[in-house]
DRENDO-1510 file (C-alpha; in Angstrom, 1 decimal, always signed):
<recs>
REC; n; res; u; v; w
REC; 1; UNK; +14.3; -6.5; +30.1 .
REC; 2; UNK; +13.2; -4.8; +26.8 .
REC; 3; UNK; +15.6; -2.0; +25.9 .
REC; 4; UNK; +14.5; +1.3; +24.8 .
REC; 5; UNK; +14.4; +1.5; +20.8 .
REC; 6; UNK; +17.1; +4.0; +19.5 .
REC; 7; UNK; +16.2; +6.0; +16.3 .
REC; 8; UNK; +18.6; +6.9; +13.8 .
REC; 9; UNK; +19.4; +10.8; +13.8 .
REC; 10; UNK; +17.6; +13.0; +11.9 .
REC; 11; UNK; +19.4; +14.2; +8.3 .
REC; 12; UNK; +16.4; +15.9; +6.8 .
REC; 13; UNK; +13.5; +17.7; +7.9 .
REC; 14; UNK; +10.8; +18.2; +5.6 .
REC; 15; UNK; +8.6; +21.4; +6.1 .
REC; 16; UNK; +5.4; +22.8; +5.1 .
REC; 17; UNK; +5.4; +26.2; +4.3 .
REC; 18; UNK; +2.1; +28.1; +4.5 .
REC; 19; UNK; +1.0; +28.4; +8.3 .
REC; 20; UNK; +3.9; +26.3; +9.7 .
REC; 21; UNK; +7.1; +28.4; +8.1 .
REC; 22; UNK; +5.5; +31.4; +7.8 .
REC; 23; UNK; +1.5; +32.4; +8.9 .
REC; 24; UNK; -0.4; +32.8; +5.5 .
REC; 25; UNK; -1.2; +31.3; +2.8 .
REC; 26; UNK; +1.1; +33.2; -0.1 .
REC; 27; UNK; -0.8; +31.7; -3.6 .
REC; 28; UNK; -3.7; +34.1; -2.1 .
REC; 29; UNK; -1.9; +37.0; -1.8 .
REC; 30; UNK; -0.6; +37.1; +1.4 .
REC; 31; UNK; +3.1; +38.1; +2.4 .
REC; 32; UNK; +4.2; +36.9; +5.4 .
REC; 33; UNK; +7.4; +36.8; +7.2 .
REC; 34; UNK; +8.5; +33.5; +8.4 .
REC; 35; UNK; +8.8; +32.8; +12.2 .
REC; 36; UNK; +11.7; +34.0; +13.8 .
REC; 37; UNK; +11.6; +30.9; +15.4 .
REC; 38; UNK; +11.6; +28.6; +12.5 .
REC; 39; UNK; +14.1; +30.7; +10.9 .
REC; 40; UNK; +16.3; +30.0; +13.9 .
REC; 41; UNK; +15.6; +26.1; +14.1 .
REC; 42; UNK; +16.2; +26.3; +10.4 .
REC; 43; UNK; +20.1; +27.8; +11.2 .
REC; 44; UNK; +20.6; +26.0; +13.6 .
REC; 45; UNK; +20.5; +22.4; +12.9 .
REC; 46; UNK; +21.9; +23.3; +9.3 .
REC; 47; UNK; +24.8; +24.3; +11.3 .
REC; 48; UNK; +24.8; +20.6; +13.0 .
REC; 49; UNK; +24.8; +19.0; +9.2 .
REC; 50; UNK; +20.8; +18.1; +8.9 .
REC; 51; UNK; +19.3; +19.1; +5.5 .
REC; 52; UNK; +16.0; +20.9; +4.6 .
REC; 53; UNK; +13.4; +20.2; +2.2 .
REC; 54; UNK; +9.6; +21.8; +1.0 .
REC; 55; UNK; +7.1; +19.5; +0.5 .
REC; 56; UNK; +3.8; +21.9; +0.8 .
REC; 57; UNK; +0.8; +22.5; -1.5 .
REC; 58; UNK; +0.8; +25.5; -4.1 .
REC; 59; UNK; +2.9; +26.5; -6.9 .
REC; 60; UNK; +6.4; +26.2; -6.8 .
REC; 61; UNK; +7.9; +29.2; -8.5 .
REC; 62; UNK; +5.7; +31.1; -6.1 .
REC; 63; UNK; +7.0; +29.8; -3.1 .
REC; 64; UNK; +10.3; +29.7; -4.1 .
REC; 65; UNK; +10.1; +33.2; -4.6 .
REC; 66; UNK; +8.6; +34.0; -1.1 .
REC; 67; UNK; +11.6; +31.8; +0.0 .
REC; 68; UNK; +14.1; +33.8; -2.0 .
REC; 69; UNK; +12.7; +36.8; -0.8 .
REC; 70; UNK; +13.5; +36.3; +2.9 .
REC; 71; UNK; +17.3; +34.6; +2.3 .
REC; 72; UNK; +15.6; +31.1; +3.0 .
REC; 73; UNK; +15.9; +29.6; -0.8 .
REC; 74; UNK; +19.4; +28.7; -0.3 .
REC; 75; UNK; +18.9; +26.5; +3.2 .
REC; 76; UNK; +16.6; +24.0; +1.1 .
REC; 77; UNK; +18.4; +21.3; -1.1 .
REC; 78; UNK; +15.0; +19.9; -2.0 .
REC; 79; UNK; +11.4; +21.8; -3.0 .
REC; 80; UNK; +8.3; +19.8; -3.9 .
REC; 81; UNK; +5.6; +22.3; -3.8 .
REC; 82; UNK; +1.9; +21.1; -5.5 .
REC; 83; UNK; -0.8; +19.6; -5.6 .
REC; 84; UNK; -0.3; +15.5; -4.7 .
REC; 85; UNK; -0.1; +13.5; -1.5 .
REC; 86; UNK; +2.1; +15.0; +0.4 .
REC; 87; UNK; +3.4; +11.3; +1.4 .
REC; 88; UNK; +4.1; +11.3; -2.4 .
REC; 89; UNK; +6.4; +14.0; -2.1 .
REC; 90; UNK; +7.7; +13.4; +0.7 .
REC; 91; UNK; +9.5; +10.0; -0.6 .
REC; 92; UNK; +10.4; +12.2; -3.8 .
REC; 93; UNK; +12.8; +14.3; -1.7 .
REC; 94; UNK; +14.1; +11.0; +0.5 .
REC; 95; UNK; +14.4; +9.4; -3.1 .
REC; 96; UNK; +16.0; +12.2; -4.3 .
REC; 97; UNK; +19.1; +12.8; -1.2 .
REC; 98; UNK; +19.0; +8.7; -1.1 .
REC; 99; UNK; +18.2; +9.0; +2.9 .
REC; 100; UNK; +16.0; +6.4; +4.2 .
REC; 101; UNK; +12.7; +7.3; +5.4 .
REC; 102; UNK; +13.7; +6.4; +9.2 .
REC; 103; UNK; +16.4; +9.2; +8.7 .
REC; 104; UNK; +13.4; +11.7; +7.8 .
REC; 105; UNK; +11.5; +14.1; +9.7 .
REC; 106; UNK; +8.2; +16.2; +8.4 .
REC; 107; UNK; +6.4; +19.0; +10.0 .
REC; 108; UNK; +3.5; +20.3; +9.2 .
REC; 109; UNK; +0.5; +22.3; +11.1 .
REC; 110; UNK; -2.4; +20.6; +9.4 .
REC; 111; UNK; -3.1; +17.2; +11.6 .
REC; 112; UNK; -4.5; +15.4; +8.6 .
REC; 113; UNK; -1.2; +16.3; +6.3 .
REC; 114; UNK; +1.0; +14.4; +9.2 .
REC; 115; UNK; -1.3; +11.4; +9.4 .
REC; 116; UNK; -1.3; +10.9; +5.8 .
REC; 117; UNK; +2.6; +11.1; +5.7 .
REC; 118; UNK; +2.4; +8.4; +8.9 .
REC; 119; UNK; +0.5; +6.1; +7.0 .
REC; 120; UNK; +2.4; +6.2; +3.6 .
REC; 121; UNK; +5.7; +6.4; +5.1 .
REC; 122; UNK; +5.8; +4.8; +8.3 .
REC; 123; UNK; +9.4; +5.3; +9.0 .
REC; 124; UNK; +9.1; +9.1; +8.7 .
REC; 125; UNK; +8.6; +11.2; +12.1 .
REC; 126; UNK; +5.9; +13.9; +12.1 .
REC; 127; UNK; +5.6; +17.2; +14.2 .
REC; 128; UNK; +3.9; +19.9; +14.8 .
REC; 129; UNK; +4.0; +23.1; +13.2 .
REC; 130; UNK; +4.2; +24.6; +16.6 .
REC; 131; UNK; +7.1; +22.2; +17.6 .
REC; 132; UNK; +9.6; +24.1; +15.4 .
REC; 133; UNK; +11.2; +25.9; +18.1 .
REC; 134; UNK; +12.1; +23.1; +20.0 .
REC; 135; UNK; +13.5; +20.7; +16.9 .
REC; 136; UNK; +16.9; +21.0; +18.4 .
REC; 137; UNK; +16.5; +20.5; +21.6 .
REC; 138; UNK; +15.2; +17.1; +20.9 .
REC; 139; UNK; +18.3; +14.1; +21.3 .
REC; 140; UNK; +17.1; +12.8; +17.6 .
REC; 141; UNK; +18.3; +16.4; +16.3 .
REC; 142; UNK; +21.0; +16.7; +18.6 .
REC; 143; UNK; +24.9; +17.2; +17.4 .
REC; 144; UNK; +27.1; +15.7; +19.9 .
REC; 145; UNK; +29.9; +18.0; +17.6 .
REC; 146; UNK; +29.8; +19.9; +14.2 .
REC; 147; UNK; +32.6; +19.0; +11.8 .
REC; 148; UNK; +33.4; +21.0; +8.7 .
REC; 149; UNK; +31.9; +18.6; +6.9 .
REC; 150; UNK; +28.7; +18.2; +8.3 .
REC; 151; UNK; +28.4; +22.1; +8.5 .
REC; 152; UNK; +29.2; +22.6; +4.8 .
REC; 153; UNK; +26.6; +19.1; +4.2 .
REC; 154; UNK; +24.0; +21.8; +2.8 .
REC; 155; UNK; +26.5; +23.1; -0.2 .
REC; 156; UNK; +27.5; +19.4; -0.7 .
REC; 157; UNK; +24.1; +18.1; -1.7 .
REC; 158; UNK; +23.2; +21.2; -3.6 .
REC; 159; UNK; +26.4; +20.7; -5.8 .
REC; 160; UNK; +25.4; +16.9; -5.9 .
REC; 161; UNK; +21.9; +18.1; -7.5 .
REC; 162; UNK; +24.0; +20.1; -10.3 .
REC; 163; UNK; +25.1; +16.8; -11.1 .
REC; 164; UNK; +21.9; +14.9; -11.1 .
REC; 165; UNK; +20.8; +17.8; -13.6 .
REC; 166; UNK; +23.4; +16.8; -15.7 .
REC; 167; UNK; +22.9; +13.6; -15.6 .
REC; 168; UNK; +19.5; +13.7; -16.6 .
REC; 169; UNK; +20.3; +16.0; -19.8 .
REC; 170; UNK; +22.7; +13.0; -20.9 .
REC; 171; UNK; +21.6; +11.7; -23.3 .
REC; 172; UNK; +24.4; +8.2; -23.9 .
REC; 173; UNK; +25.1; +5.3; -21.9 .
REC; 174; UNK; +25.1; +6.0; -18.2 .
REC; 175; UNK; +28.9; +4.5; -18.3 .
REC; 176; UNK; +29.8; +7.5; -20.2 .
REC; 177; UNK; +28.3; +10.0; -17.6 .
REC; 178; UNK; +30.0; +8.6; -15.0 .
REC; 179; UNK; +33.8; +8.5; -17.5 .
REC; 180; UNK; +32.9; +12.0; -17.8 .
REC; 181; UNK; +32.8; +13.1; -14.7 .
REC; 182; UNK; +36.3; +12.6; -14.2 .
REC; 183; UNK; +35.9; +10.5; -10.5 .
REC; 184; UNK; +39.0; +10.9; -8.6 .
REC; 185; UNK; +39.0; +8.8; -4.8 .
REC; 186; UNK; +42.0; +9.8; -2.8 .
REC; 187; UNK; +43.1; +7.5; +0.0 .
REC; 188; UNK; +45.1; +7.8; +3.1 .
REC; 189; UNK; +45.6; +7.3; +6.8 .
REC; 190; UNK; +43.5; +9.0; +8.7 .
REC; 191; UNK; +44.8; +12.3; +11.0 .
REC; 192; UNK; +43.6; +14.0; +13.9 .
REC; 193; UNK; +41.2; +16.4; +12.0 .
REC; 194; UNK; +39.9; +13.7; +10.7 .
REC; 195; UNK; +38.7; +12.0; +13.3 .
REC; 196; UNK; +35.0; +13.9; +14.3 .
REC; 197; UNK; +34.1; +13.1; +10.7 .
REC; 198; UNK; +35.5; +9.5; +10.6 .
REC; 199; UNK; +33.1; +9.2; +14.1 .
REC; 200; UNK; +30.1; +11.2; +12.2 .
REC; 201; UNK; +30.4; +8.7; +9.0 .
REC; 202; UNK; +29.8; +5.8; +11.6 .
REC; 203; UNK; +26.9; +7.2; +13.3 .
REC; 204; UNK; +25.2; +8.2; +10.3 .
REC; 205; UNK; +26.2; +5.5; +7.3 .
REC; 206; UNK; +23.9; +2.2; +7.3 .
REC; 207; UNK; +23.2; +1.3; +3.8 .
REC; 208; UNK; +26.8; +0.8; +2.7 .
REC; 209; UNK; +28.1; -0.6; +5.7 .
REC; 210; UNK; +30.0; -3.7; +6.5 .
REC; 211; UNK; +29.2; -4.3; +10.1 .
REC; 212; UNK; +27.5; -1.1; +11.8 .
REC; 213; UNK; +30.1; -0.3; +14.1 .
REC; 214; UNK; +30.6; +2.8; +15.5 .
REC; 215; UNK; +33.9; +4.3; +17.0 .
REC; 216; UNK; +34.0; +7.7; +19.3 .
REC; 217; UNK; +36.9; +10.3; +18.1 .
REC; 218; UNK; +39.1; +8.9; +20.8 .
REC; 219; UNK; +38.8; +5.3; +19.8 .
REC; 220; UNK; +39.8; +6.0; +16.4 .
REC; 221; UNK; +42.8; +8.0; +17.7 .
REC; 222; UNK; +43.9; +5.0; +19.3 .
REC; 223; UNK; +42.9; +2.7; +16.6 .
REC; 224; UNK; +45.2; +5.3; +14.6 .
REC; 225; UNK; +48.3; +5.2; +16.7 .
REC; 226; UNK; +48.4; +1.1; +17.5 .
REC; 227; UNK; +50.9; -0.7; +14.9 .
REC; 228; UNK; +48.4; -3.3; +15.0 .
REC; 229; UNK; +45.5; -1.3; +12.9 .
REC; 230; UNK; +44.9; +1.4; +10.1 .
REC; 231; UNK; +42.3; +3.6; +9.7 .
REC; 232; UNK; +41.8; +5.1; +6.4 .
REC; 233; UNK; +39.4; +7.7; +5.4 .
REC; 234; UNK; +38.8; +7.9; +1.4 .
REC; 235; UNK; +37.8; +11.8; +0.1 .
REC; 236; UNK; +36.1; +11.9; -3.5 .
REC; 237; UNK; +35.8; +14.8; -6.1 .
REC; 238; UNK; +34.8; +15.0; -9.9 .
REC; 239; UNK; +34.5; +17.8; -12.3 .
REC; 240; UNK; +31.9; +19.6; -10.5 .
REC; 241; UNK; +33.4; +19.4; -7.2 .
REC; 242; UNK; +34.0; +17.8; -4.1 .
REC; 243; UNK; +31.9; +15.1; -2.3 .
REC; 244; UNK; +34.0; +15.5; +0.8 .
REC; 245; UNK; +35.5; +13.0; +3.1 .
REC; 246; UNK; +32.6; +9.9; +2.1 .
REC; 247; UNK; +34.9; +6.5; +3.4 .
REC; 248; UNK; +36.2; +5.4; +6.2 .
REC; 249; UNK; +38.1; +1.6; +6.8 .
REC; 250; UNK; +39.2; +0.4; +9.6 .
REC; 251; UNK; +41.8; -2.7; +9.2 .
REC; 252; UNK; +43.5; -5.2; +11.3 .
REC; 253; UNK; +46.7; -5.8; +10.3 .
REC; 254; UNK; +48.8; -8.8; +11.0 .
REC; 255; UNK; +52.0; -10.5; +9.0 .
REC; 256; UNK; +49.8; -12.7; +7.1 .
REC; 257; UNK; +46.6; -11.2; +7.1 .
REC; 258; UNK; +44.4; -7.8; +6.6 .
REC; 259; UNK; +41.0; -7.6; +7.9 .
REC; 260; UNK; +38.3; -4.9; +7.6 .
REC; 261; UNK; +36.3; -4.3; +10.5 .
REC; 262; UNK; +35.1; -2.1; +9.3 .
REC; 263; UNK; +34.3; -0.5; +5.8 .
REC; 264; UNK; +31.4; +2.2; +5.0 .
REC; 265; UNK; +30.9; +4.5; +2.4 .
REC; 266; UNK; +28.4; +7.3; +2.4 .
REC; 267; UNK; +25.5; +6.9; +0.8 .
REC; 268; UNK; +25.4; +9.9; -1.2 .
REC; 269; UNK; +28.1; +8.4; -3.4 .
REC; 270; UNK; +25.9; +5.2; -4.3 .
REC; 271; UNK; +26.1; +5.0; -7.6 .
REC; 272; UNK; +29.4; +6.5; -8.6 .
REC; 273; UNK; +31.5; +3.6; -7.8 .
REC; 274; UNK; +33.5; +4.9; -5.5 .
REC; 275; UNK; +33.0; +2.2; -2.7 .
REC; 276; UNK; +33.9; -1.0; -5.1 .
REC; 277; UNK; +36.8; +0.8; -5.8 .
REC; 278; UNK; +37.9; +1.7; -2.2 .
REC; 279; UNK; +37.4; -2.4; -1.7 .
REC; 280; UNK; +39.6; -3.2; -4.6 .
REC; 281; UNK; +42.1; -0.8; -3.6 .
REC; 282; UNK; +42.4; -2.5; +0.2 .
REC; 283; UNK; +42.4; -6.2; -1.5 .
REC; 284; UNK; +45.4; -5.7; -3.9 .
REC; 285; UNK; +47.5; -3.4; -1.8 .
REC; 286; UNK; +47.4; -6.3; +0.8 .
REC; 287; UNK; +47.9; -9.0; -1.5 .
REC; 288; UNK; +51.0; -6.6; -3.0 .
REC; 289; UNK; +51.9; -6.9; +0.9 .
REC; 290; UNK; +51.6; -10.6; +0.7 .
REC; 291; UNK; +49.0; -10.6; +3.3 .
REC; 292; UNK; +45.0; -12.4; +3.1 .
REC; 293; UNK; +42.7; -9.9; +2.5 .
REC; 294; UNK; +39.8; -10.8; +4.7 .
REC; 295; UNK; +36.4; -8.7; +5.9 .
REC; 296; UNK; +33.9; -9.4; +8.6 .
REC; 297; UNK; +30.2; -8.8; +7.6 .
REC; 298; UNK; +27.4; -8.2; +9.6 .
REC; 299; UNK; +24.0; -8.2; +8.4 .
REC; 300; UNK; +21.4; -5.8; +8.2 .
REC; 301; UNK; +18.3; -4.5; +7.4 .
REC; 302; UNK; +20.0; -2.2; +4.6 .
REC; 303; UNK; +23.5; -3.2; +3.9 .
REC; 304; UNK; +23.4; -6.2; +1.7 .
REC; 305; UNK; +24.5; -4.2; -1.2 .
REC; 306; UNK; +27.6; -4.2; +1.0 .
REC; 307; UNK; +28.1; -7.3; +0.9 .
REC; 308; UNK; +27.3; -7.9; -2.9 .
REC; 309; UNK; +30.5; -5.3; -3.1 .
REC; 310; UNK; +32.8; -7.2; -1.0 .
REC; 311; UNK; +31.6; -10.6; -3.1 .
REC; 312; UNK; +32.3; -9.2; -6.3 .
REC; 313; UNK; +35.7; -7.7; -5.1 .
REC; 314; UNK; +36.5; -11.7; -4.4 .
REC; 315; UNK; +35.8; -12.1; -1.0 .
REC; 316; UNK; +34.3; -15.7; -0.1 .
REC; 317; UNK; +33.0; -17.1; +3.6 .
REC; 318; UNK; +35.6; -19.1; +5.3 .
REC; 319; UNK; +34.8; -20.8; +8.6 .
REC; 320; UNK; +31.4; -21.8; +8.0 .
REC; 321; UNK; +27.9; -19.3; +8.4 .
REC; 322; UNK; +28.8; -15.9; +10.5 .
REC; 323; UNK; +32.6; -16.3; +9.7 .
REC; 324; UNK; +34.5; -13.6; +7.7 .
REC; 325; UNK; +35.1; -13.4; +4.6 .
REC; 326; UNK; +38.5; -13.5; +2.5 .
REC; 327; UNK; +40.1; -13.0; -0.6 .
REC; 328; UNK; +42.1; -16.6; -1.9 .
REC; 329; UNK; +45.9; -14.9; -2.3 .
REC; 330; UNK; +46.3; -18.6; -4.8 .
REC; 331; UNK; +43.3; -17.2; -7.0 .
REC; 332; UNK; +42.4; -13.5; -6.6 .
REC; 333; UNK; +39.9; -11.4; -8.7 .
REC; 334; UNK; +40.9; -10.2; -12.1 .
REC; 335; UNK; +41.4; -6.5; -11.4 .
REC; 336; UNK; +38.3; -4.3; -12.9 .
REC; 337; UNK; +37.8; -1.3; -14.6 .
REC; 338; UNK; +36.4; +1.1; -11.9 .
REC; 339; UNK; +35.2; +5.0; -13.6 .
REC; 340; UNK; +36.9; +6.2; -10.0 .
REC; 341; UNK; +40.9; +6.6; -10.4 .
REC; 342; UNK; +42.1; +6.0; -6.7 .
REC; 343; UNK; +44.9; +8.3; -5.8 .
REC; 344; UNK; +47.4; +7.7; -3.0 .
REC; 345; UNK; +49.1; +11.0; -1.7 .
REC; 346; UNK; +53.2; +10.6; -1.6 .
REC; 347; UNK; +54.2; +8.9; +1.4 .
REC; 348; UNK; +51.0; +7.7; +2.4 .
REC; 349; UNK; +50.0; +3.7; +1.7 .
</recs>
């Protein structure tokens, strides 16, 4: 029997503006008020951790203005207003937040706008402007809980555009933007109000993402109190702020050996390092414990930059094709310079 297909939850929704936010057109004059309904659905699932975007046709610092002027500018990490494809900008902002295109969702009231988007990006989802109300009712908008984490999400990526902004005013290496930003990844076991996030990180992480598994709040509780396991969540920061709680492993641990089960990073921290260092961490402090390091893999669509991580850390495939990977205690990896210093809180391994 062919099982249903299950879609990844929504993380951004991409909206027109003119005639599907608000009724008007504002480049010609008009002023409109955006739909209390929108407005709502707009609250709402930024409450639940999904992000907004613009990608609409006009001129920006006249929309944004219109945006600013009803309290709205501040719920959007990402505005592409003009004149392009709206496809185009469409895979600017999913380029931009580094969210795959399965992950995004567009609405718009002009039937020829969606299909365009539906043909350039088939991954995206497409509504109707007059489906706004009803965004989060639907299950691929649904929260089954709101952490902290995903509540505060919005501030997050607007902090994390700061940073791209000063990035692209660097003008040296890229190694030195990243030594300057003064990467700090803190490491420890995991506690009970960690848990919804630890659960969210699995439901939501695919790209760097070592086997896809996903644990409930209450399996990760008992993961968290059996001798046999650790679950560690890894929290990242730099000079601009905080990225929040972005790793999660999940270890079995016997005398001779430790073996990740999983290990995910979020993907908004790409291309600071901070996942290479997590795995170089969880390597030496088990060979320091005189245990194997080893990792089982899972292949997928999107996570092979995983495992280029875990190969470069050291780890090799014993036990033939499928079998996990492991870390030769006789000959490990000379340690490397990471730009993230990993910090260990007092009393925590």
């Amino acid at each position: 029997m062919n099982r249903p297909l299950v879609l990844p939850p929504v993380k951004v929704v991409v909206w027109d503006l003119d005639d599907t936010l608000w009724d008007g057109v504002v480049l010609e004059g008009d002023a409109p008020a955006p739909f209390p309904a929108a407005v709502a659905t707009l609250h709402t699932l930024d409450r639940r951790g999904v992000l907004h975007a613009v990608a609409s046709r006009g001129e920006a610092a006249v929309a944004e203005r219109h945006l600013a002027e009803h309290g709205l500018a501040e719920l959007f990490v990402a505005v592409e207003v003009g004149w392009g494809a709206k496809s185009d900008a469409v895979a600017r902002v999913a380029r931009e937040l580094n969210i795959a295109a399965d992950a995004v969702a567009f609405i718009d009231n002009d039937p020829l706008e969606r299909a365009e988007v539906a043909t350039g990006l088939p991954g995206v989802r497409t509504y109707l402007a007059t489906d706004a109300a009803g965004l989060p009712e639907r299950p691929e908008f649904a929260a089954t809980h709101t952490t902290a984490e995903s509540a505060g999400r919005r501030q997050l990526y607007r902090t994390e555009r700061d940073r791209r902004r000063a990035e692209a005013g660097h003008t040296g290496p890229p190694a030195e933007f990243l030594a300057g930003l003064d990467l700090e990844l803190t490491v420890r076991r995991a506690e009970e109000s960690d848990l919804d996030r630890a659960h969210e990180l699995t439901v939501r992480t695919h790209q760097l993402n070592t086997t896809g598994r996903t644990f409930s709040a209450e399996q990760l509780r008992a993961l968290c109190a059996d001798p046999g396991y650790e679950v560690l969540v890894a929290d990242l920061r730099d000079r601009f702020g905080s990225y929040g709680t972005i790793g999660l492993a999940v270890t079995a641990v016997t005398a001779t050996t430790t073996t990740l089960e999983l290990l995910l990073m979020s993907c908004r921290v790409m291309s600071r390092g901070a996942g290479a260092a997590l795995v170089d961490h969880i390597a030496a402090t088990a060979l320091a414990a005189g245990r194997t390091p080893m990792a089982e893999f899972v292949p997928t669509d999107v996570n092979r930059i995983m495992l280029v991580t875990l190969r470069f850390a050291g780890f090799r495939p014993v036990g033939g094709p499928g079998g996990p990977l492991a870390v030769d205690p006789a000959a490990p990896p000379a340690p490397r310079r990471h730009p993230v210093r990993v910090v260990v809180p007092a009393g925590r391994p």
